[in-house]
C-alpha positions as CSV (number, residue, x, y, z in Angstrom):
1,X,-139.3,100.6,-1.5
2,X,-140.8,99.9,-4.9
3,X,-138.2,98.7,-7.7
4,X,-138.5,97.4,-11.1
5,X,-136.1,94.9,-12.7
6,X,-135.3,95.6,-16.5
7,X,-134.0,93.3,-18.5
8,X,-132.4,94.4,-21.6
9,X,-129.3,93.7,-24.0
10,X,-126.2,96.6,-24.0
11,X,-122.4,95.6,-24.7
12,X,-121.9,93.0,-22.2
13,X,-118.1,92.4,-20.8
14,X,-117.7,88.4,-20.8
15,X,-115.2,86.9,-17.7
16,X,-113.1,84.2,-18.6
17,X,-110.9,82.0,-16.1
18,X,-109.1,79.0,-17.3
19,X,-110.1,75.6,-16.2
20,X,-106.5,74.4,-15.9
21,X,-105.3,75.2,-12.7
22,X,-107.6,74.4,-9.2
23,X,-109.0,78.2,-8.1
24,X,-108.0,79.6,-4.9
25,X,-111.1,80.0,-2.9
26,X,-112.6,82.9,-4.2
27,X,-116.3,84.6,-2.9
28,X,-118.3,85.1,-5.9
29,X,-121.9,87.1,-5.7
30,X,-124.1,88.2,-8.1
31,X,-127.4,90.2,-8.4
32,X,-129.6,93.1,-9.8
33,X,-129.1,96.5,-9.5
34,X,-130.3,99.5,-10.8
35,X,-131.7,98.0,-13.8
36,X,-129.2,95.5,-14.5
37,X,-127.0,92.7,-13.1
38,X,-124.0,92.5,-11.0
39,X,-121.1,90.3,-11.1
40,X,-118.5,90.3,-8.0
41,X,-115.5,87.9,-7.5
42,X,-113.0,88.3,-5.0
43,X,-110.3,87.0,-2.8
44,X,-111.0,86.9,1.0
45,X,-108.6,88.0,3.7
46,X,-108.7,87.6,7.8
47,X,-109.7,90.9,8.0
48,X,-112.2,90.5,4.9
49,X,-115.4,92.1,4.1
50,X,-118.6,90.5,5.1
51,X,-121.2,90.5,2.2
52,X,-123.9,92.4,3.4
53,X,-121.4,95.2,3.2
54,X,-121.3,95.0,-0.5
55,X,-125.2,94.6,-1.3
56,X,-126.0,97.8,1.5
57,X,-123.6,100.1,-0.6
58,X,-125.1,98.7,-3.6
59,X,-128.5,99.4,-2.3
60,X,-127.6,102.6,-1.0
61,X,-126.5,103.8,-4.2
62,X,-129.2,102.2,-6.3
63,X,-131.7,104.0,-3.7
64,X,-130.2,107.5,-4.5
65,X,-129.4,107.0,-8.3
66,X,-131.5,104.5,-9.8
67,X,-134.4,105.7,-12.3
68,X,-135.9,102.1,-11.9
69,X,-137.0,103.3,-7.9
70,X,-139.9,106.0,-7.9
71,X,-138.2,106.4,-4.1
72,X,-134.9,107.3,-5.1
73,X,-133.5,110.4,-4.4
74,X,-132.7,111.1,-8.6
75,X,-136.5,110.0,-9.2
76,X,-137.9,112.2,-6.4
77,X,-135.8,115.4,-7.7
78,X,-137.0,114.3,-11.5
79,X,-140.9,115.2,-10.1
80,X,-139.4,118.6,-8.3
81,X,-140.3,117.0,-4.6
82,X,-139.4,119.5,-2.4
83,X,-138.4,117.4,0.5
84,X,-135.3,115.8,-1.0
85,X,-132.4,115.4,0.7
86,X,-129.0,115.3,-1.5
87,X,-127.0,112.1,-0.5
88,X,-123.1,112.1,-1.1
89,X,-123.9,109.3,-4.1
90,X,-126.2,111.7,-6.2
91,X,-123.5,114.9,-5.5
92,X,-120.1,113.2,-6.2
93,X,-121.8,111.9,-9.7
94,X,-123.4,115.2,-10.4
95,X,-119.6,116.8,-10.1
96,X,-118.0,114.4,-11.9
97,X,-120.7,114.7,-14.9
98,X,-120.4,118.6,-15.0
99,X,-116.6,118.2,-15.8
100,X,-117.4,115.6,-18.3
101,X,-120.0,117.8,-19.8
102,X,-117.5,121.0,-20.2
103,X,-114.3,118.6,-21.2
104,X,-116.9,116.9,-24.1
105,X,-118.8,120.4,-25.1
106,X,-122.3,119.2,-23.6
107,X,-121.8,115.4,-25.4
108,X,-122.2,113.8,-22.0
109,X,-125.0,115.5,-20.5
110,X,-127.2,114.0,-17.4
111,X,-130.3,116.0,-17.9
112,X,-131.0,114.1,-21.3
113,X,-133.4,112.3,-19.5
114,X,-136.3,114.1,-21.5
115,X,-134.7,113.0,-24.9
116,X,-134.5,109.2,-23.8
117,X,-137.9,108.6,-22.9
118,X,-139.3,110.7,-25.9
119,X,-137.0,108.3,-28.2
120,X,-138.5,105.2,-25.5
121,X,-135.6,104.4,-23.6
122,X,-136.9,105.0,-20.1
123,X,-140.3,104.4,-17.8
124,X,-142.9,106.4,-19.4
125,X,-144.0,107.7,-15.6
126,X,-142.8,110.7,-16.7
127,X,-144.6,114.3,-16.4
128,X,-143.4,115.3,-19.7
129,X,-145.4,115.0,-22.7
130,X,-144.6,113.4,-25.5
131,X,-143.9,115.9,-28.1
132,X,-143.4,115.5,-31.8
133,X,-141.2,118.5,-31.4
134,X,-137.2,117.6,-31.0
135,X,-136.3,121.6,-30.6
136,X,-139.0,122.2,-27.6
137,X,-137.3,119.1,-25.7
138,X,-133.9,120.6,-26.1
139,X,-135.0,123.8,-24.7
140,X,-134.9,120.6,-21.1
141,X,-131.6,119.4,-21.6
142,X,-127.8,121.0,-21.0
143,X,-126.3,121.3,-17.4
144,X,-125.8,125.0,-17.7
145,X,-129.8,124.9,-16.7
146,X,-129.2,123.4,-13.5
147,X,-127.4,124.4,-10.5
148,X,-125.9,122.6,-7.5
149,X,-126.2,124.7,-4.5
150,X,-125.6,124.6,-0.8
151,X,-126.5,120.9,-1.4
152,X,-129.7,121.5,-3.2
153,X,-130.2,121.1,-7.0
154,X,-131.9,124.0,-8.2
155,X,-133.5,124.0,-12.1
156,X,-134.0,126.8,-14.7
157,X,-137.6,125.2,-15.8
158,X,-139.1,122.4,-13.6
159,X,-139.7,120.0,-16.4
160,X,-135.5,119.2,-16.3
161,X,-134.7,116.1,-15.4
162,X,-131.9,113.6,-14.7
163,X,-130.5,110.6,-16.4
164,X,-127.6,109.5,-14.7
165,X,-127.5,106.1,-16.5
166,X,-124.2,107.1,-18.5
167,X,-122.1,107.4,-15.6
168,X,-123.8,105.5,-12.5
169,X,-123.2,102.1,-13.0
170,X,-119.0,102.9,-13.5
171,X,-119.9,105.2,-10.2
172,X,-121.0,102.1,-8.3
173,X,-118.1,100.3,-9.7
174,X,-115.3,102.2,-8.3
175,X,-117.4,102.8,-4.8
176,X,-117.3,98.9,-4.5
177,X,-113.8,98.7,-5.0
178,X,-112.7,101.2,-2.7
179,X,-115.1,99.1,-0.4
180,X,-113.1,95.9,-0.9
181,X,-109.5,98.0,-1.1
182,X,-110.5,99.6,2.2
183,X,-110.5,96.0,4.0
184,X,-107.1,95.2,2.3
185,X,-108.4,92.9,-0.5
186,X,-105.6,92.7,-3.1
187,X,-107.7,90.4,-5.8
188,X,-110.8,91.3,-7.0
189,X,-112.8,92.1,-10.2
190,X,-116.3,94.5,-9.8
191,X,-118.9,94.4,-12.5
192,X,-122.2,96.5,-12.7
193,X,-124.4,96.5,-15.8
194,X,-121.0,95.6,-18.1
195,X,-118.5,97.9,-16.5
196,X,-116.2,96.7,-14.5
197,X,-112.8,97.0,-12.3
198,X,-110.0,94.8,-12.1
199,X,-107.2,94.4,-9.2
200,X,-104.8,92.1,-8.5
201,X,-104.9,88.9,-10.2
202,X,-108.1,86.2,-10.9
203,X,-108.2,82.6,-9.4
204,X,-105.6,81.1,-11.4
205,X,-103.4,83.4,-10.5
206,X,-103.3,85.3,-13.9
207,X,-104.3,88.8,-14.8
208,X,-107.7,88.9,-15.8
209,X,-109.8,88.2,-19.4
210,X,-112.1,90.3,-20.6
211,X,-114.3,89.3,-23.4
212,X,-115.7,92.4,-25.6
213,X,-118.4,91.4,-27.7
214,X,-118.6,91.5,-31.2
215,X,-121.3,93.9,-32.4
216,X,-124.3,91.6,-33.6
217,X,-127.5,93.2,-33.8
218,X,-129.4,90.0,-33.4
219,X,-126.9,88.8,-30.8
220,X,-128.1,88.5,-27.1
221,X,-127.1,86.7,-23.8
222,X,-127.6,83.2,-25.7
223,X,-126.0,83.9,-28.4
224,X,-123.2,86.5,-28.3
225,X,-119.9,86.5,-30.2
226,X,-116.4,87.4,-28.8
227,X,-114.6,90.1,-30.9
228,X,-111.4,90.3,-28.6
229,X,-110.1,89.4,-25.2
230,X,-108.3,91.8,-23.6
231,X,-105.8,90.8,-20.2
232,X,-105.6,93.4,-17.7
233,X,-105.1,94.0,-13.7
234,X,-105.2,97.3,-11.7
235,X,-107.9,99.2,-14.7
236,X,-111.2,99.9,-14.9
237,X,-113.2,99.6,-18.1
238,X,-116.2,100.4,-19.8
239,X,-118.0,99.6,-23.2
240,X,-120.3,101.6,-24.8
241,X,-122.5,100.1,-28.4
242,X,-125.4,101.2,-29.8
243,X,-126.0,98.0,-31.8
244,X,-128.1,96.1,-29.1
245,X,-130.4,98.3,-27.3
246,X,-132.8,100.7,-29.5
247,X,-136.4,101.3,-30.5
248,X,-138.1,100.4,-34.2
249,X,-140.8,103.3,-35.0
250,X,-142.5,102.7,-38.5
251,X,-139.9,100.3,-39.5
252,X,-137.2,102.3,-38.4
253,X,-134.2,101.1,-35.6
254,X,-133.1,103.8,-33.5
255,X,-130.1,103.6,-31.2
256,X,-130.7,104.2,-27.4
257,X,-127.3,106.8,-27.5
258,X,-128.7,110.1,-27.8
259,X,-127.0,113.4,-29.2
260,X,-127.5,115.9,-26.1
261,X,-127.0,118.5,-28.8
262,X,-129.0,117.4,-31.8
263,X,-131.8,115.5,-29.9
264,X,-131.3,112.5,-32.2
265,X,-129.8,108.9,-31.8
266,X,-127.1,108.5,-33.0
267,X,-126.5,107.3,-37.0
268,X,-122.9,106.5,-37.7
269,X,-120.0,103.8,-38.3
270,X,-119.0,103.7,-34.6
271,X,-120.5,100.5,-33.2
272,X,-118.8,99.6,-29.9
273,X,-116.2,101.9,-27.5
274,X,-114.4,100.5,-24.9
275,X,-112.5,102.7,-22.5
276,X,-110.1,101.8,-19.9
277,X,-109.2,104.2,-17.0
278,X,-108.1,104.6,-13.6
279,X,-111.8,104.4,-12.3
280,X,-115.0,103.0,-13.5
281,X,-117.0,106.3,-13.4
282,X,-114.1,108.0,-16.1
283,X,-114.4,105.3,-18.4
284,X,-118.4,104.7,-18.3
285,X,-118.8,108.1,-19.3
286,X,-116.1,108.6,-21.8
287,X,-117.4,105.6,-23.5
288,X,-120.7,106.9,-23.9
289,X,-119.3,110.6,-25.1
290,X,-117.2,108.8,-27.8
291,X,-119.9,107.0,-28.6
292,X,-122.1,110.1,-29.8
293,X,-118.8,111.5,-31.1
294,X,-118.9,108.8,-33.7
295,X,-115.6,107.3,-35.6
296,X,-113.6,110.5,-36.8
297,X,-114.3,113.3,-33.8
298,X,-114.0,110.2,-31.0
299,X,-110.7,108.8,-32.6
300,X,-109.4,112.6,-32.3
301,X,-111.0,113.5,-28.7
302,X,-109.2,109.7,-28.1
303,X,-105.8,111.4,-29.1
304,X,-105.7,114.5,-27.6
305,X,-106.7,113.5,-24.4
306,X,-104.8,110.7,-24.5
307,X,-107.2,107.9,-23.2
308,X,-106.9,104.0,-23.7
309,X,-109.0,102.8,-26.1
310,X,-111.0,99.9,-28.4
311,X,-113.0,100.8,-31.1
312,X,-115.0,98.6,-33.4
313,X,-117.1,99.8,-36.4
314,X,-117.6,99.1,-39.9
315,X,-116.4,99.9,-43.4
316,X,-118.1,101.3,-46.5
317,X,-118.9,97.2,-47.3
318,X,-120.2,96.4,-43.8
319,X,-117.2,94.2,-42.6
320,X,-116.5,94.9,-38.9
321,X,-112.8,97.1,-38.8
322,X,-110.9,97.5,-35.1
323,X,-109.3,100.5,-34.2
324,X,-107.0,100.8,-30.8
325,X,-104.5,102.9,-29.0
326,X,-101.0,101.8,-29.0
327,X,-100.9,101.2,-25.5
328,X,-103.8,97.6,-25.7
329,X,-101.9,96.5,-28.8
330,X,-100.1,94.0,-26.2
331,X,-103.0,93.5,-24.3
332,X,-106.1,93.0,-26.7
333,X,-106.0,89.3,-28.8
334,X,-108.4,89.3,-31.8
335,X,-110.6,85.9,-31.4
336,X,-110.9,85.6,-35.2
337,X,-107.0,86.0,-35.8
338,X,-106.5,83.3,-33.7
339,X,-109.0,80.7,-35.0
């Protein structure tokens, strides 16, 4: 199996444990997957989990959902191979991004994958040409083209294709967690690619911190700046920021979150969403519709469906402005407040 390690800088969630108490023993592993790294710490039991477990689902998914493997199931069905087989991985997140894609009126859409690379987001081993022409690539994109049958995935036009990016790392997320919950571990934290899942409490005994970075454009894993910890057990969480990751063409920056309706990155105030939810998979792709949504419509989709939530964007000036749901105000601690 051939696979392909990128390296590149998105809204990265920051752990922090204090240094004042002795840890309980605690197993800690780390890695890539599907483009990115992992981060998992958790809290042994009799009964406990043995560690190849975790990296054979994590392989398992990454080899049915990753876009960095020519051999996974997602990149096979991208190049219309007829002799795919549908895994369980590659159906649950297709379900669960249809209902995203009707609740958010086609903003979260998993067939954008024609619109990334044309903007330079993903591998260029594409079959699609490069077009100047934004409308003829929309003509690829919206999930009312597709069509999930007896197991098979059948297309409108075979130049479709999938991006599952938005949703798959929160995916893998939550199917590590219910990994570790099914062998009765009460303690444990799950991160892929910066989203991440929280149970139980961290090795000092106290719920656990999450760092959420402040948006820096110039910013990277040297350098980064904390805009808030937030203290939370039993959630799941995701950020989505567009002020990281993005291509310059003549001169010009443009963010890596695309519009699934315009065909555009997106321009706006809205730097950095973070979500928290029941699962992983929720949150990773809420985060990335609210995103698009920008400031006004995501503050309002926020409301009405009554999600938990942490904005950051700026003001007319430029100066970074924080936005949240009532329900973090106890749980979120501004970094700068407290210097």
């Amino acid at each position: 199996m051939s696979k392909t390690t990128i390296f590149c800088f998105f809204p990265f969630l920051l752990f922090l444990f204090s240094c004042n108490e002795k840890p309980k023993e605690y197993v800690f592993i780390e890695g890539f997957t599907q483009g990115g790294s992992f981060h998992i710490k958790y809290q042994p039991n009799p009964d406990s989990i043995q560690v190849q477990d975790i990296y054979k689902i994590l392989n398992d998914i990454s080899a049915s959902l990753s876009i960095y493997d020519s051999n996974s199931i997602i990149s096979r069905i991208n190049r219309n191979d007829s002799t795919v087989c549908l895994d369980r991985y590659f159906i649950e997140v297709y379900k669960e991004s249809y209902k995203i894609y009707q609740q958010t009126e086609g903003l979260f859409d998993i067939t954008v994958a024609p619109l990334v690379r044309y903007w330079g987001f993903l591998p260029k081993d594409t079959i699609i040409e490069k077009s100047p022409v934004i409308d003829s690539l929309l003509k690829l994109v919206g999930m009312d083209k597709v069509h999930l049958k007896n197991d098979k995935i059948y297309k409108d036009n075979p130049a479709i294709q999938f991006d599952v990016n938005a949703i798959a790392q929160g995916y893998t997320v939550d199917k590590v967690a219910m990994l570790l919950e099914s062998r009765n571990i009460k303690n444990y934290m799950v991160e892929v690619g910066g989203e991440l899942r929280v149970k139980g409490v961290n090795p000092e005994g106290e719920m656990w911190k999450v760092g959420v970075d402040k948006p820096l454009e110039n910013s990277d894993e040297t350098n980064r700046q904390l805009e808030s910890v937030l203290t939370i057990t039993d959630k799941a969480l995701a950020t989505s920021g567009r002020y990281r990751k993005f291509v310059e063409i003549n001169g010009v920056k443009y963010s890596h979150t695309i519009n699934p309706i315009t065909g555009y990155p997106t321009h706006h105030n809205l730097l950095s969403v973070t979500i928290l939810a029941p699962t992983a998979t929720m949150a990773d792709a809420w985060a990335t519709a609210i995103m698009v949504m920008g400031l006004e419509k995501g503050r309002q989709y926020i409301s009405e469906n009554k999600l938990s939530a942490y904005l950051i964007f700026s003001d007319d000036s430029g100066n970074l402005k924080t936005w949240m749901t009532k329900d973090l105000e106890d749980k979120i601690k501004n970094i700068e407040a407290d210097e």
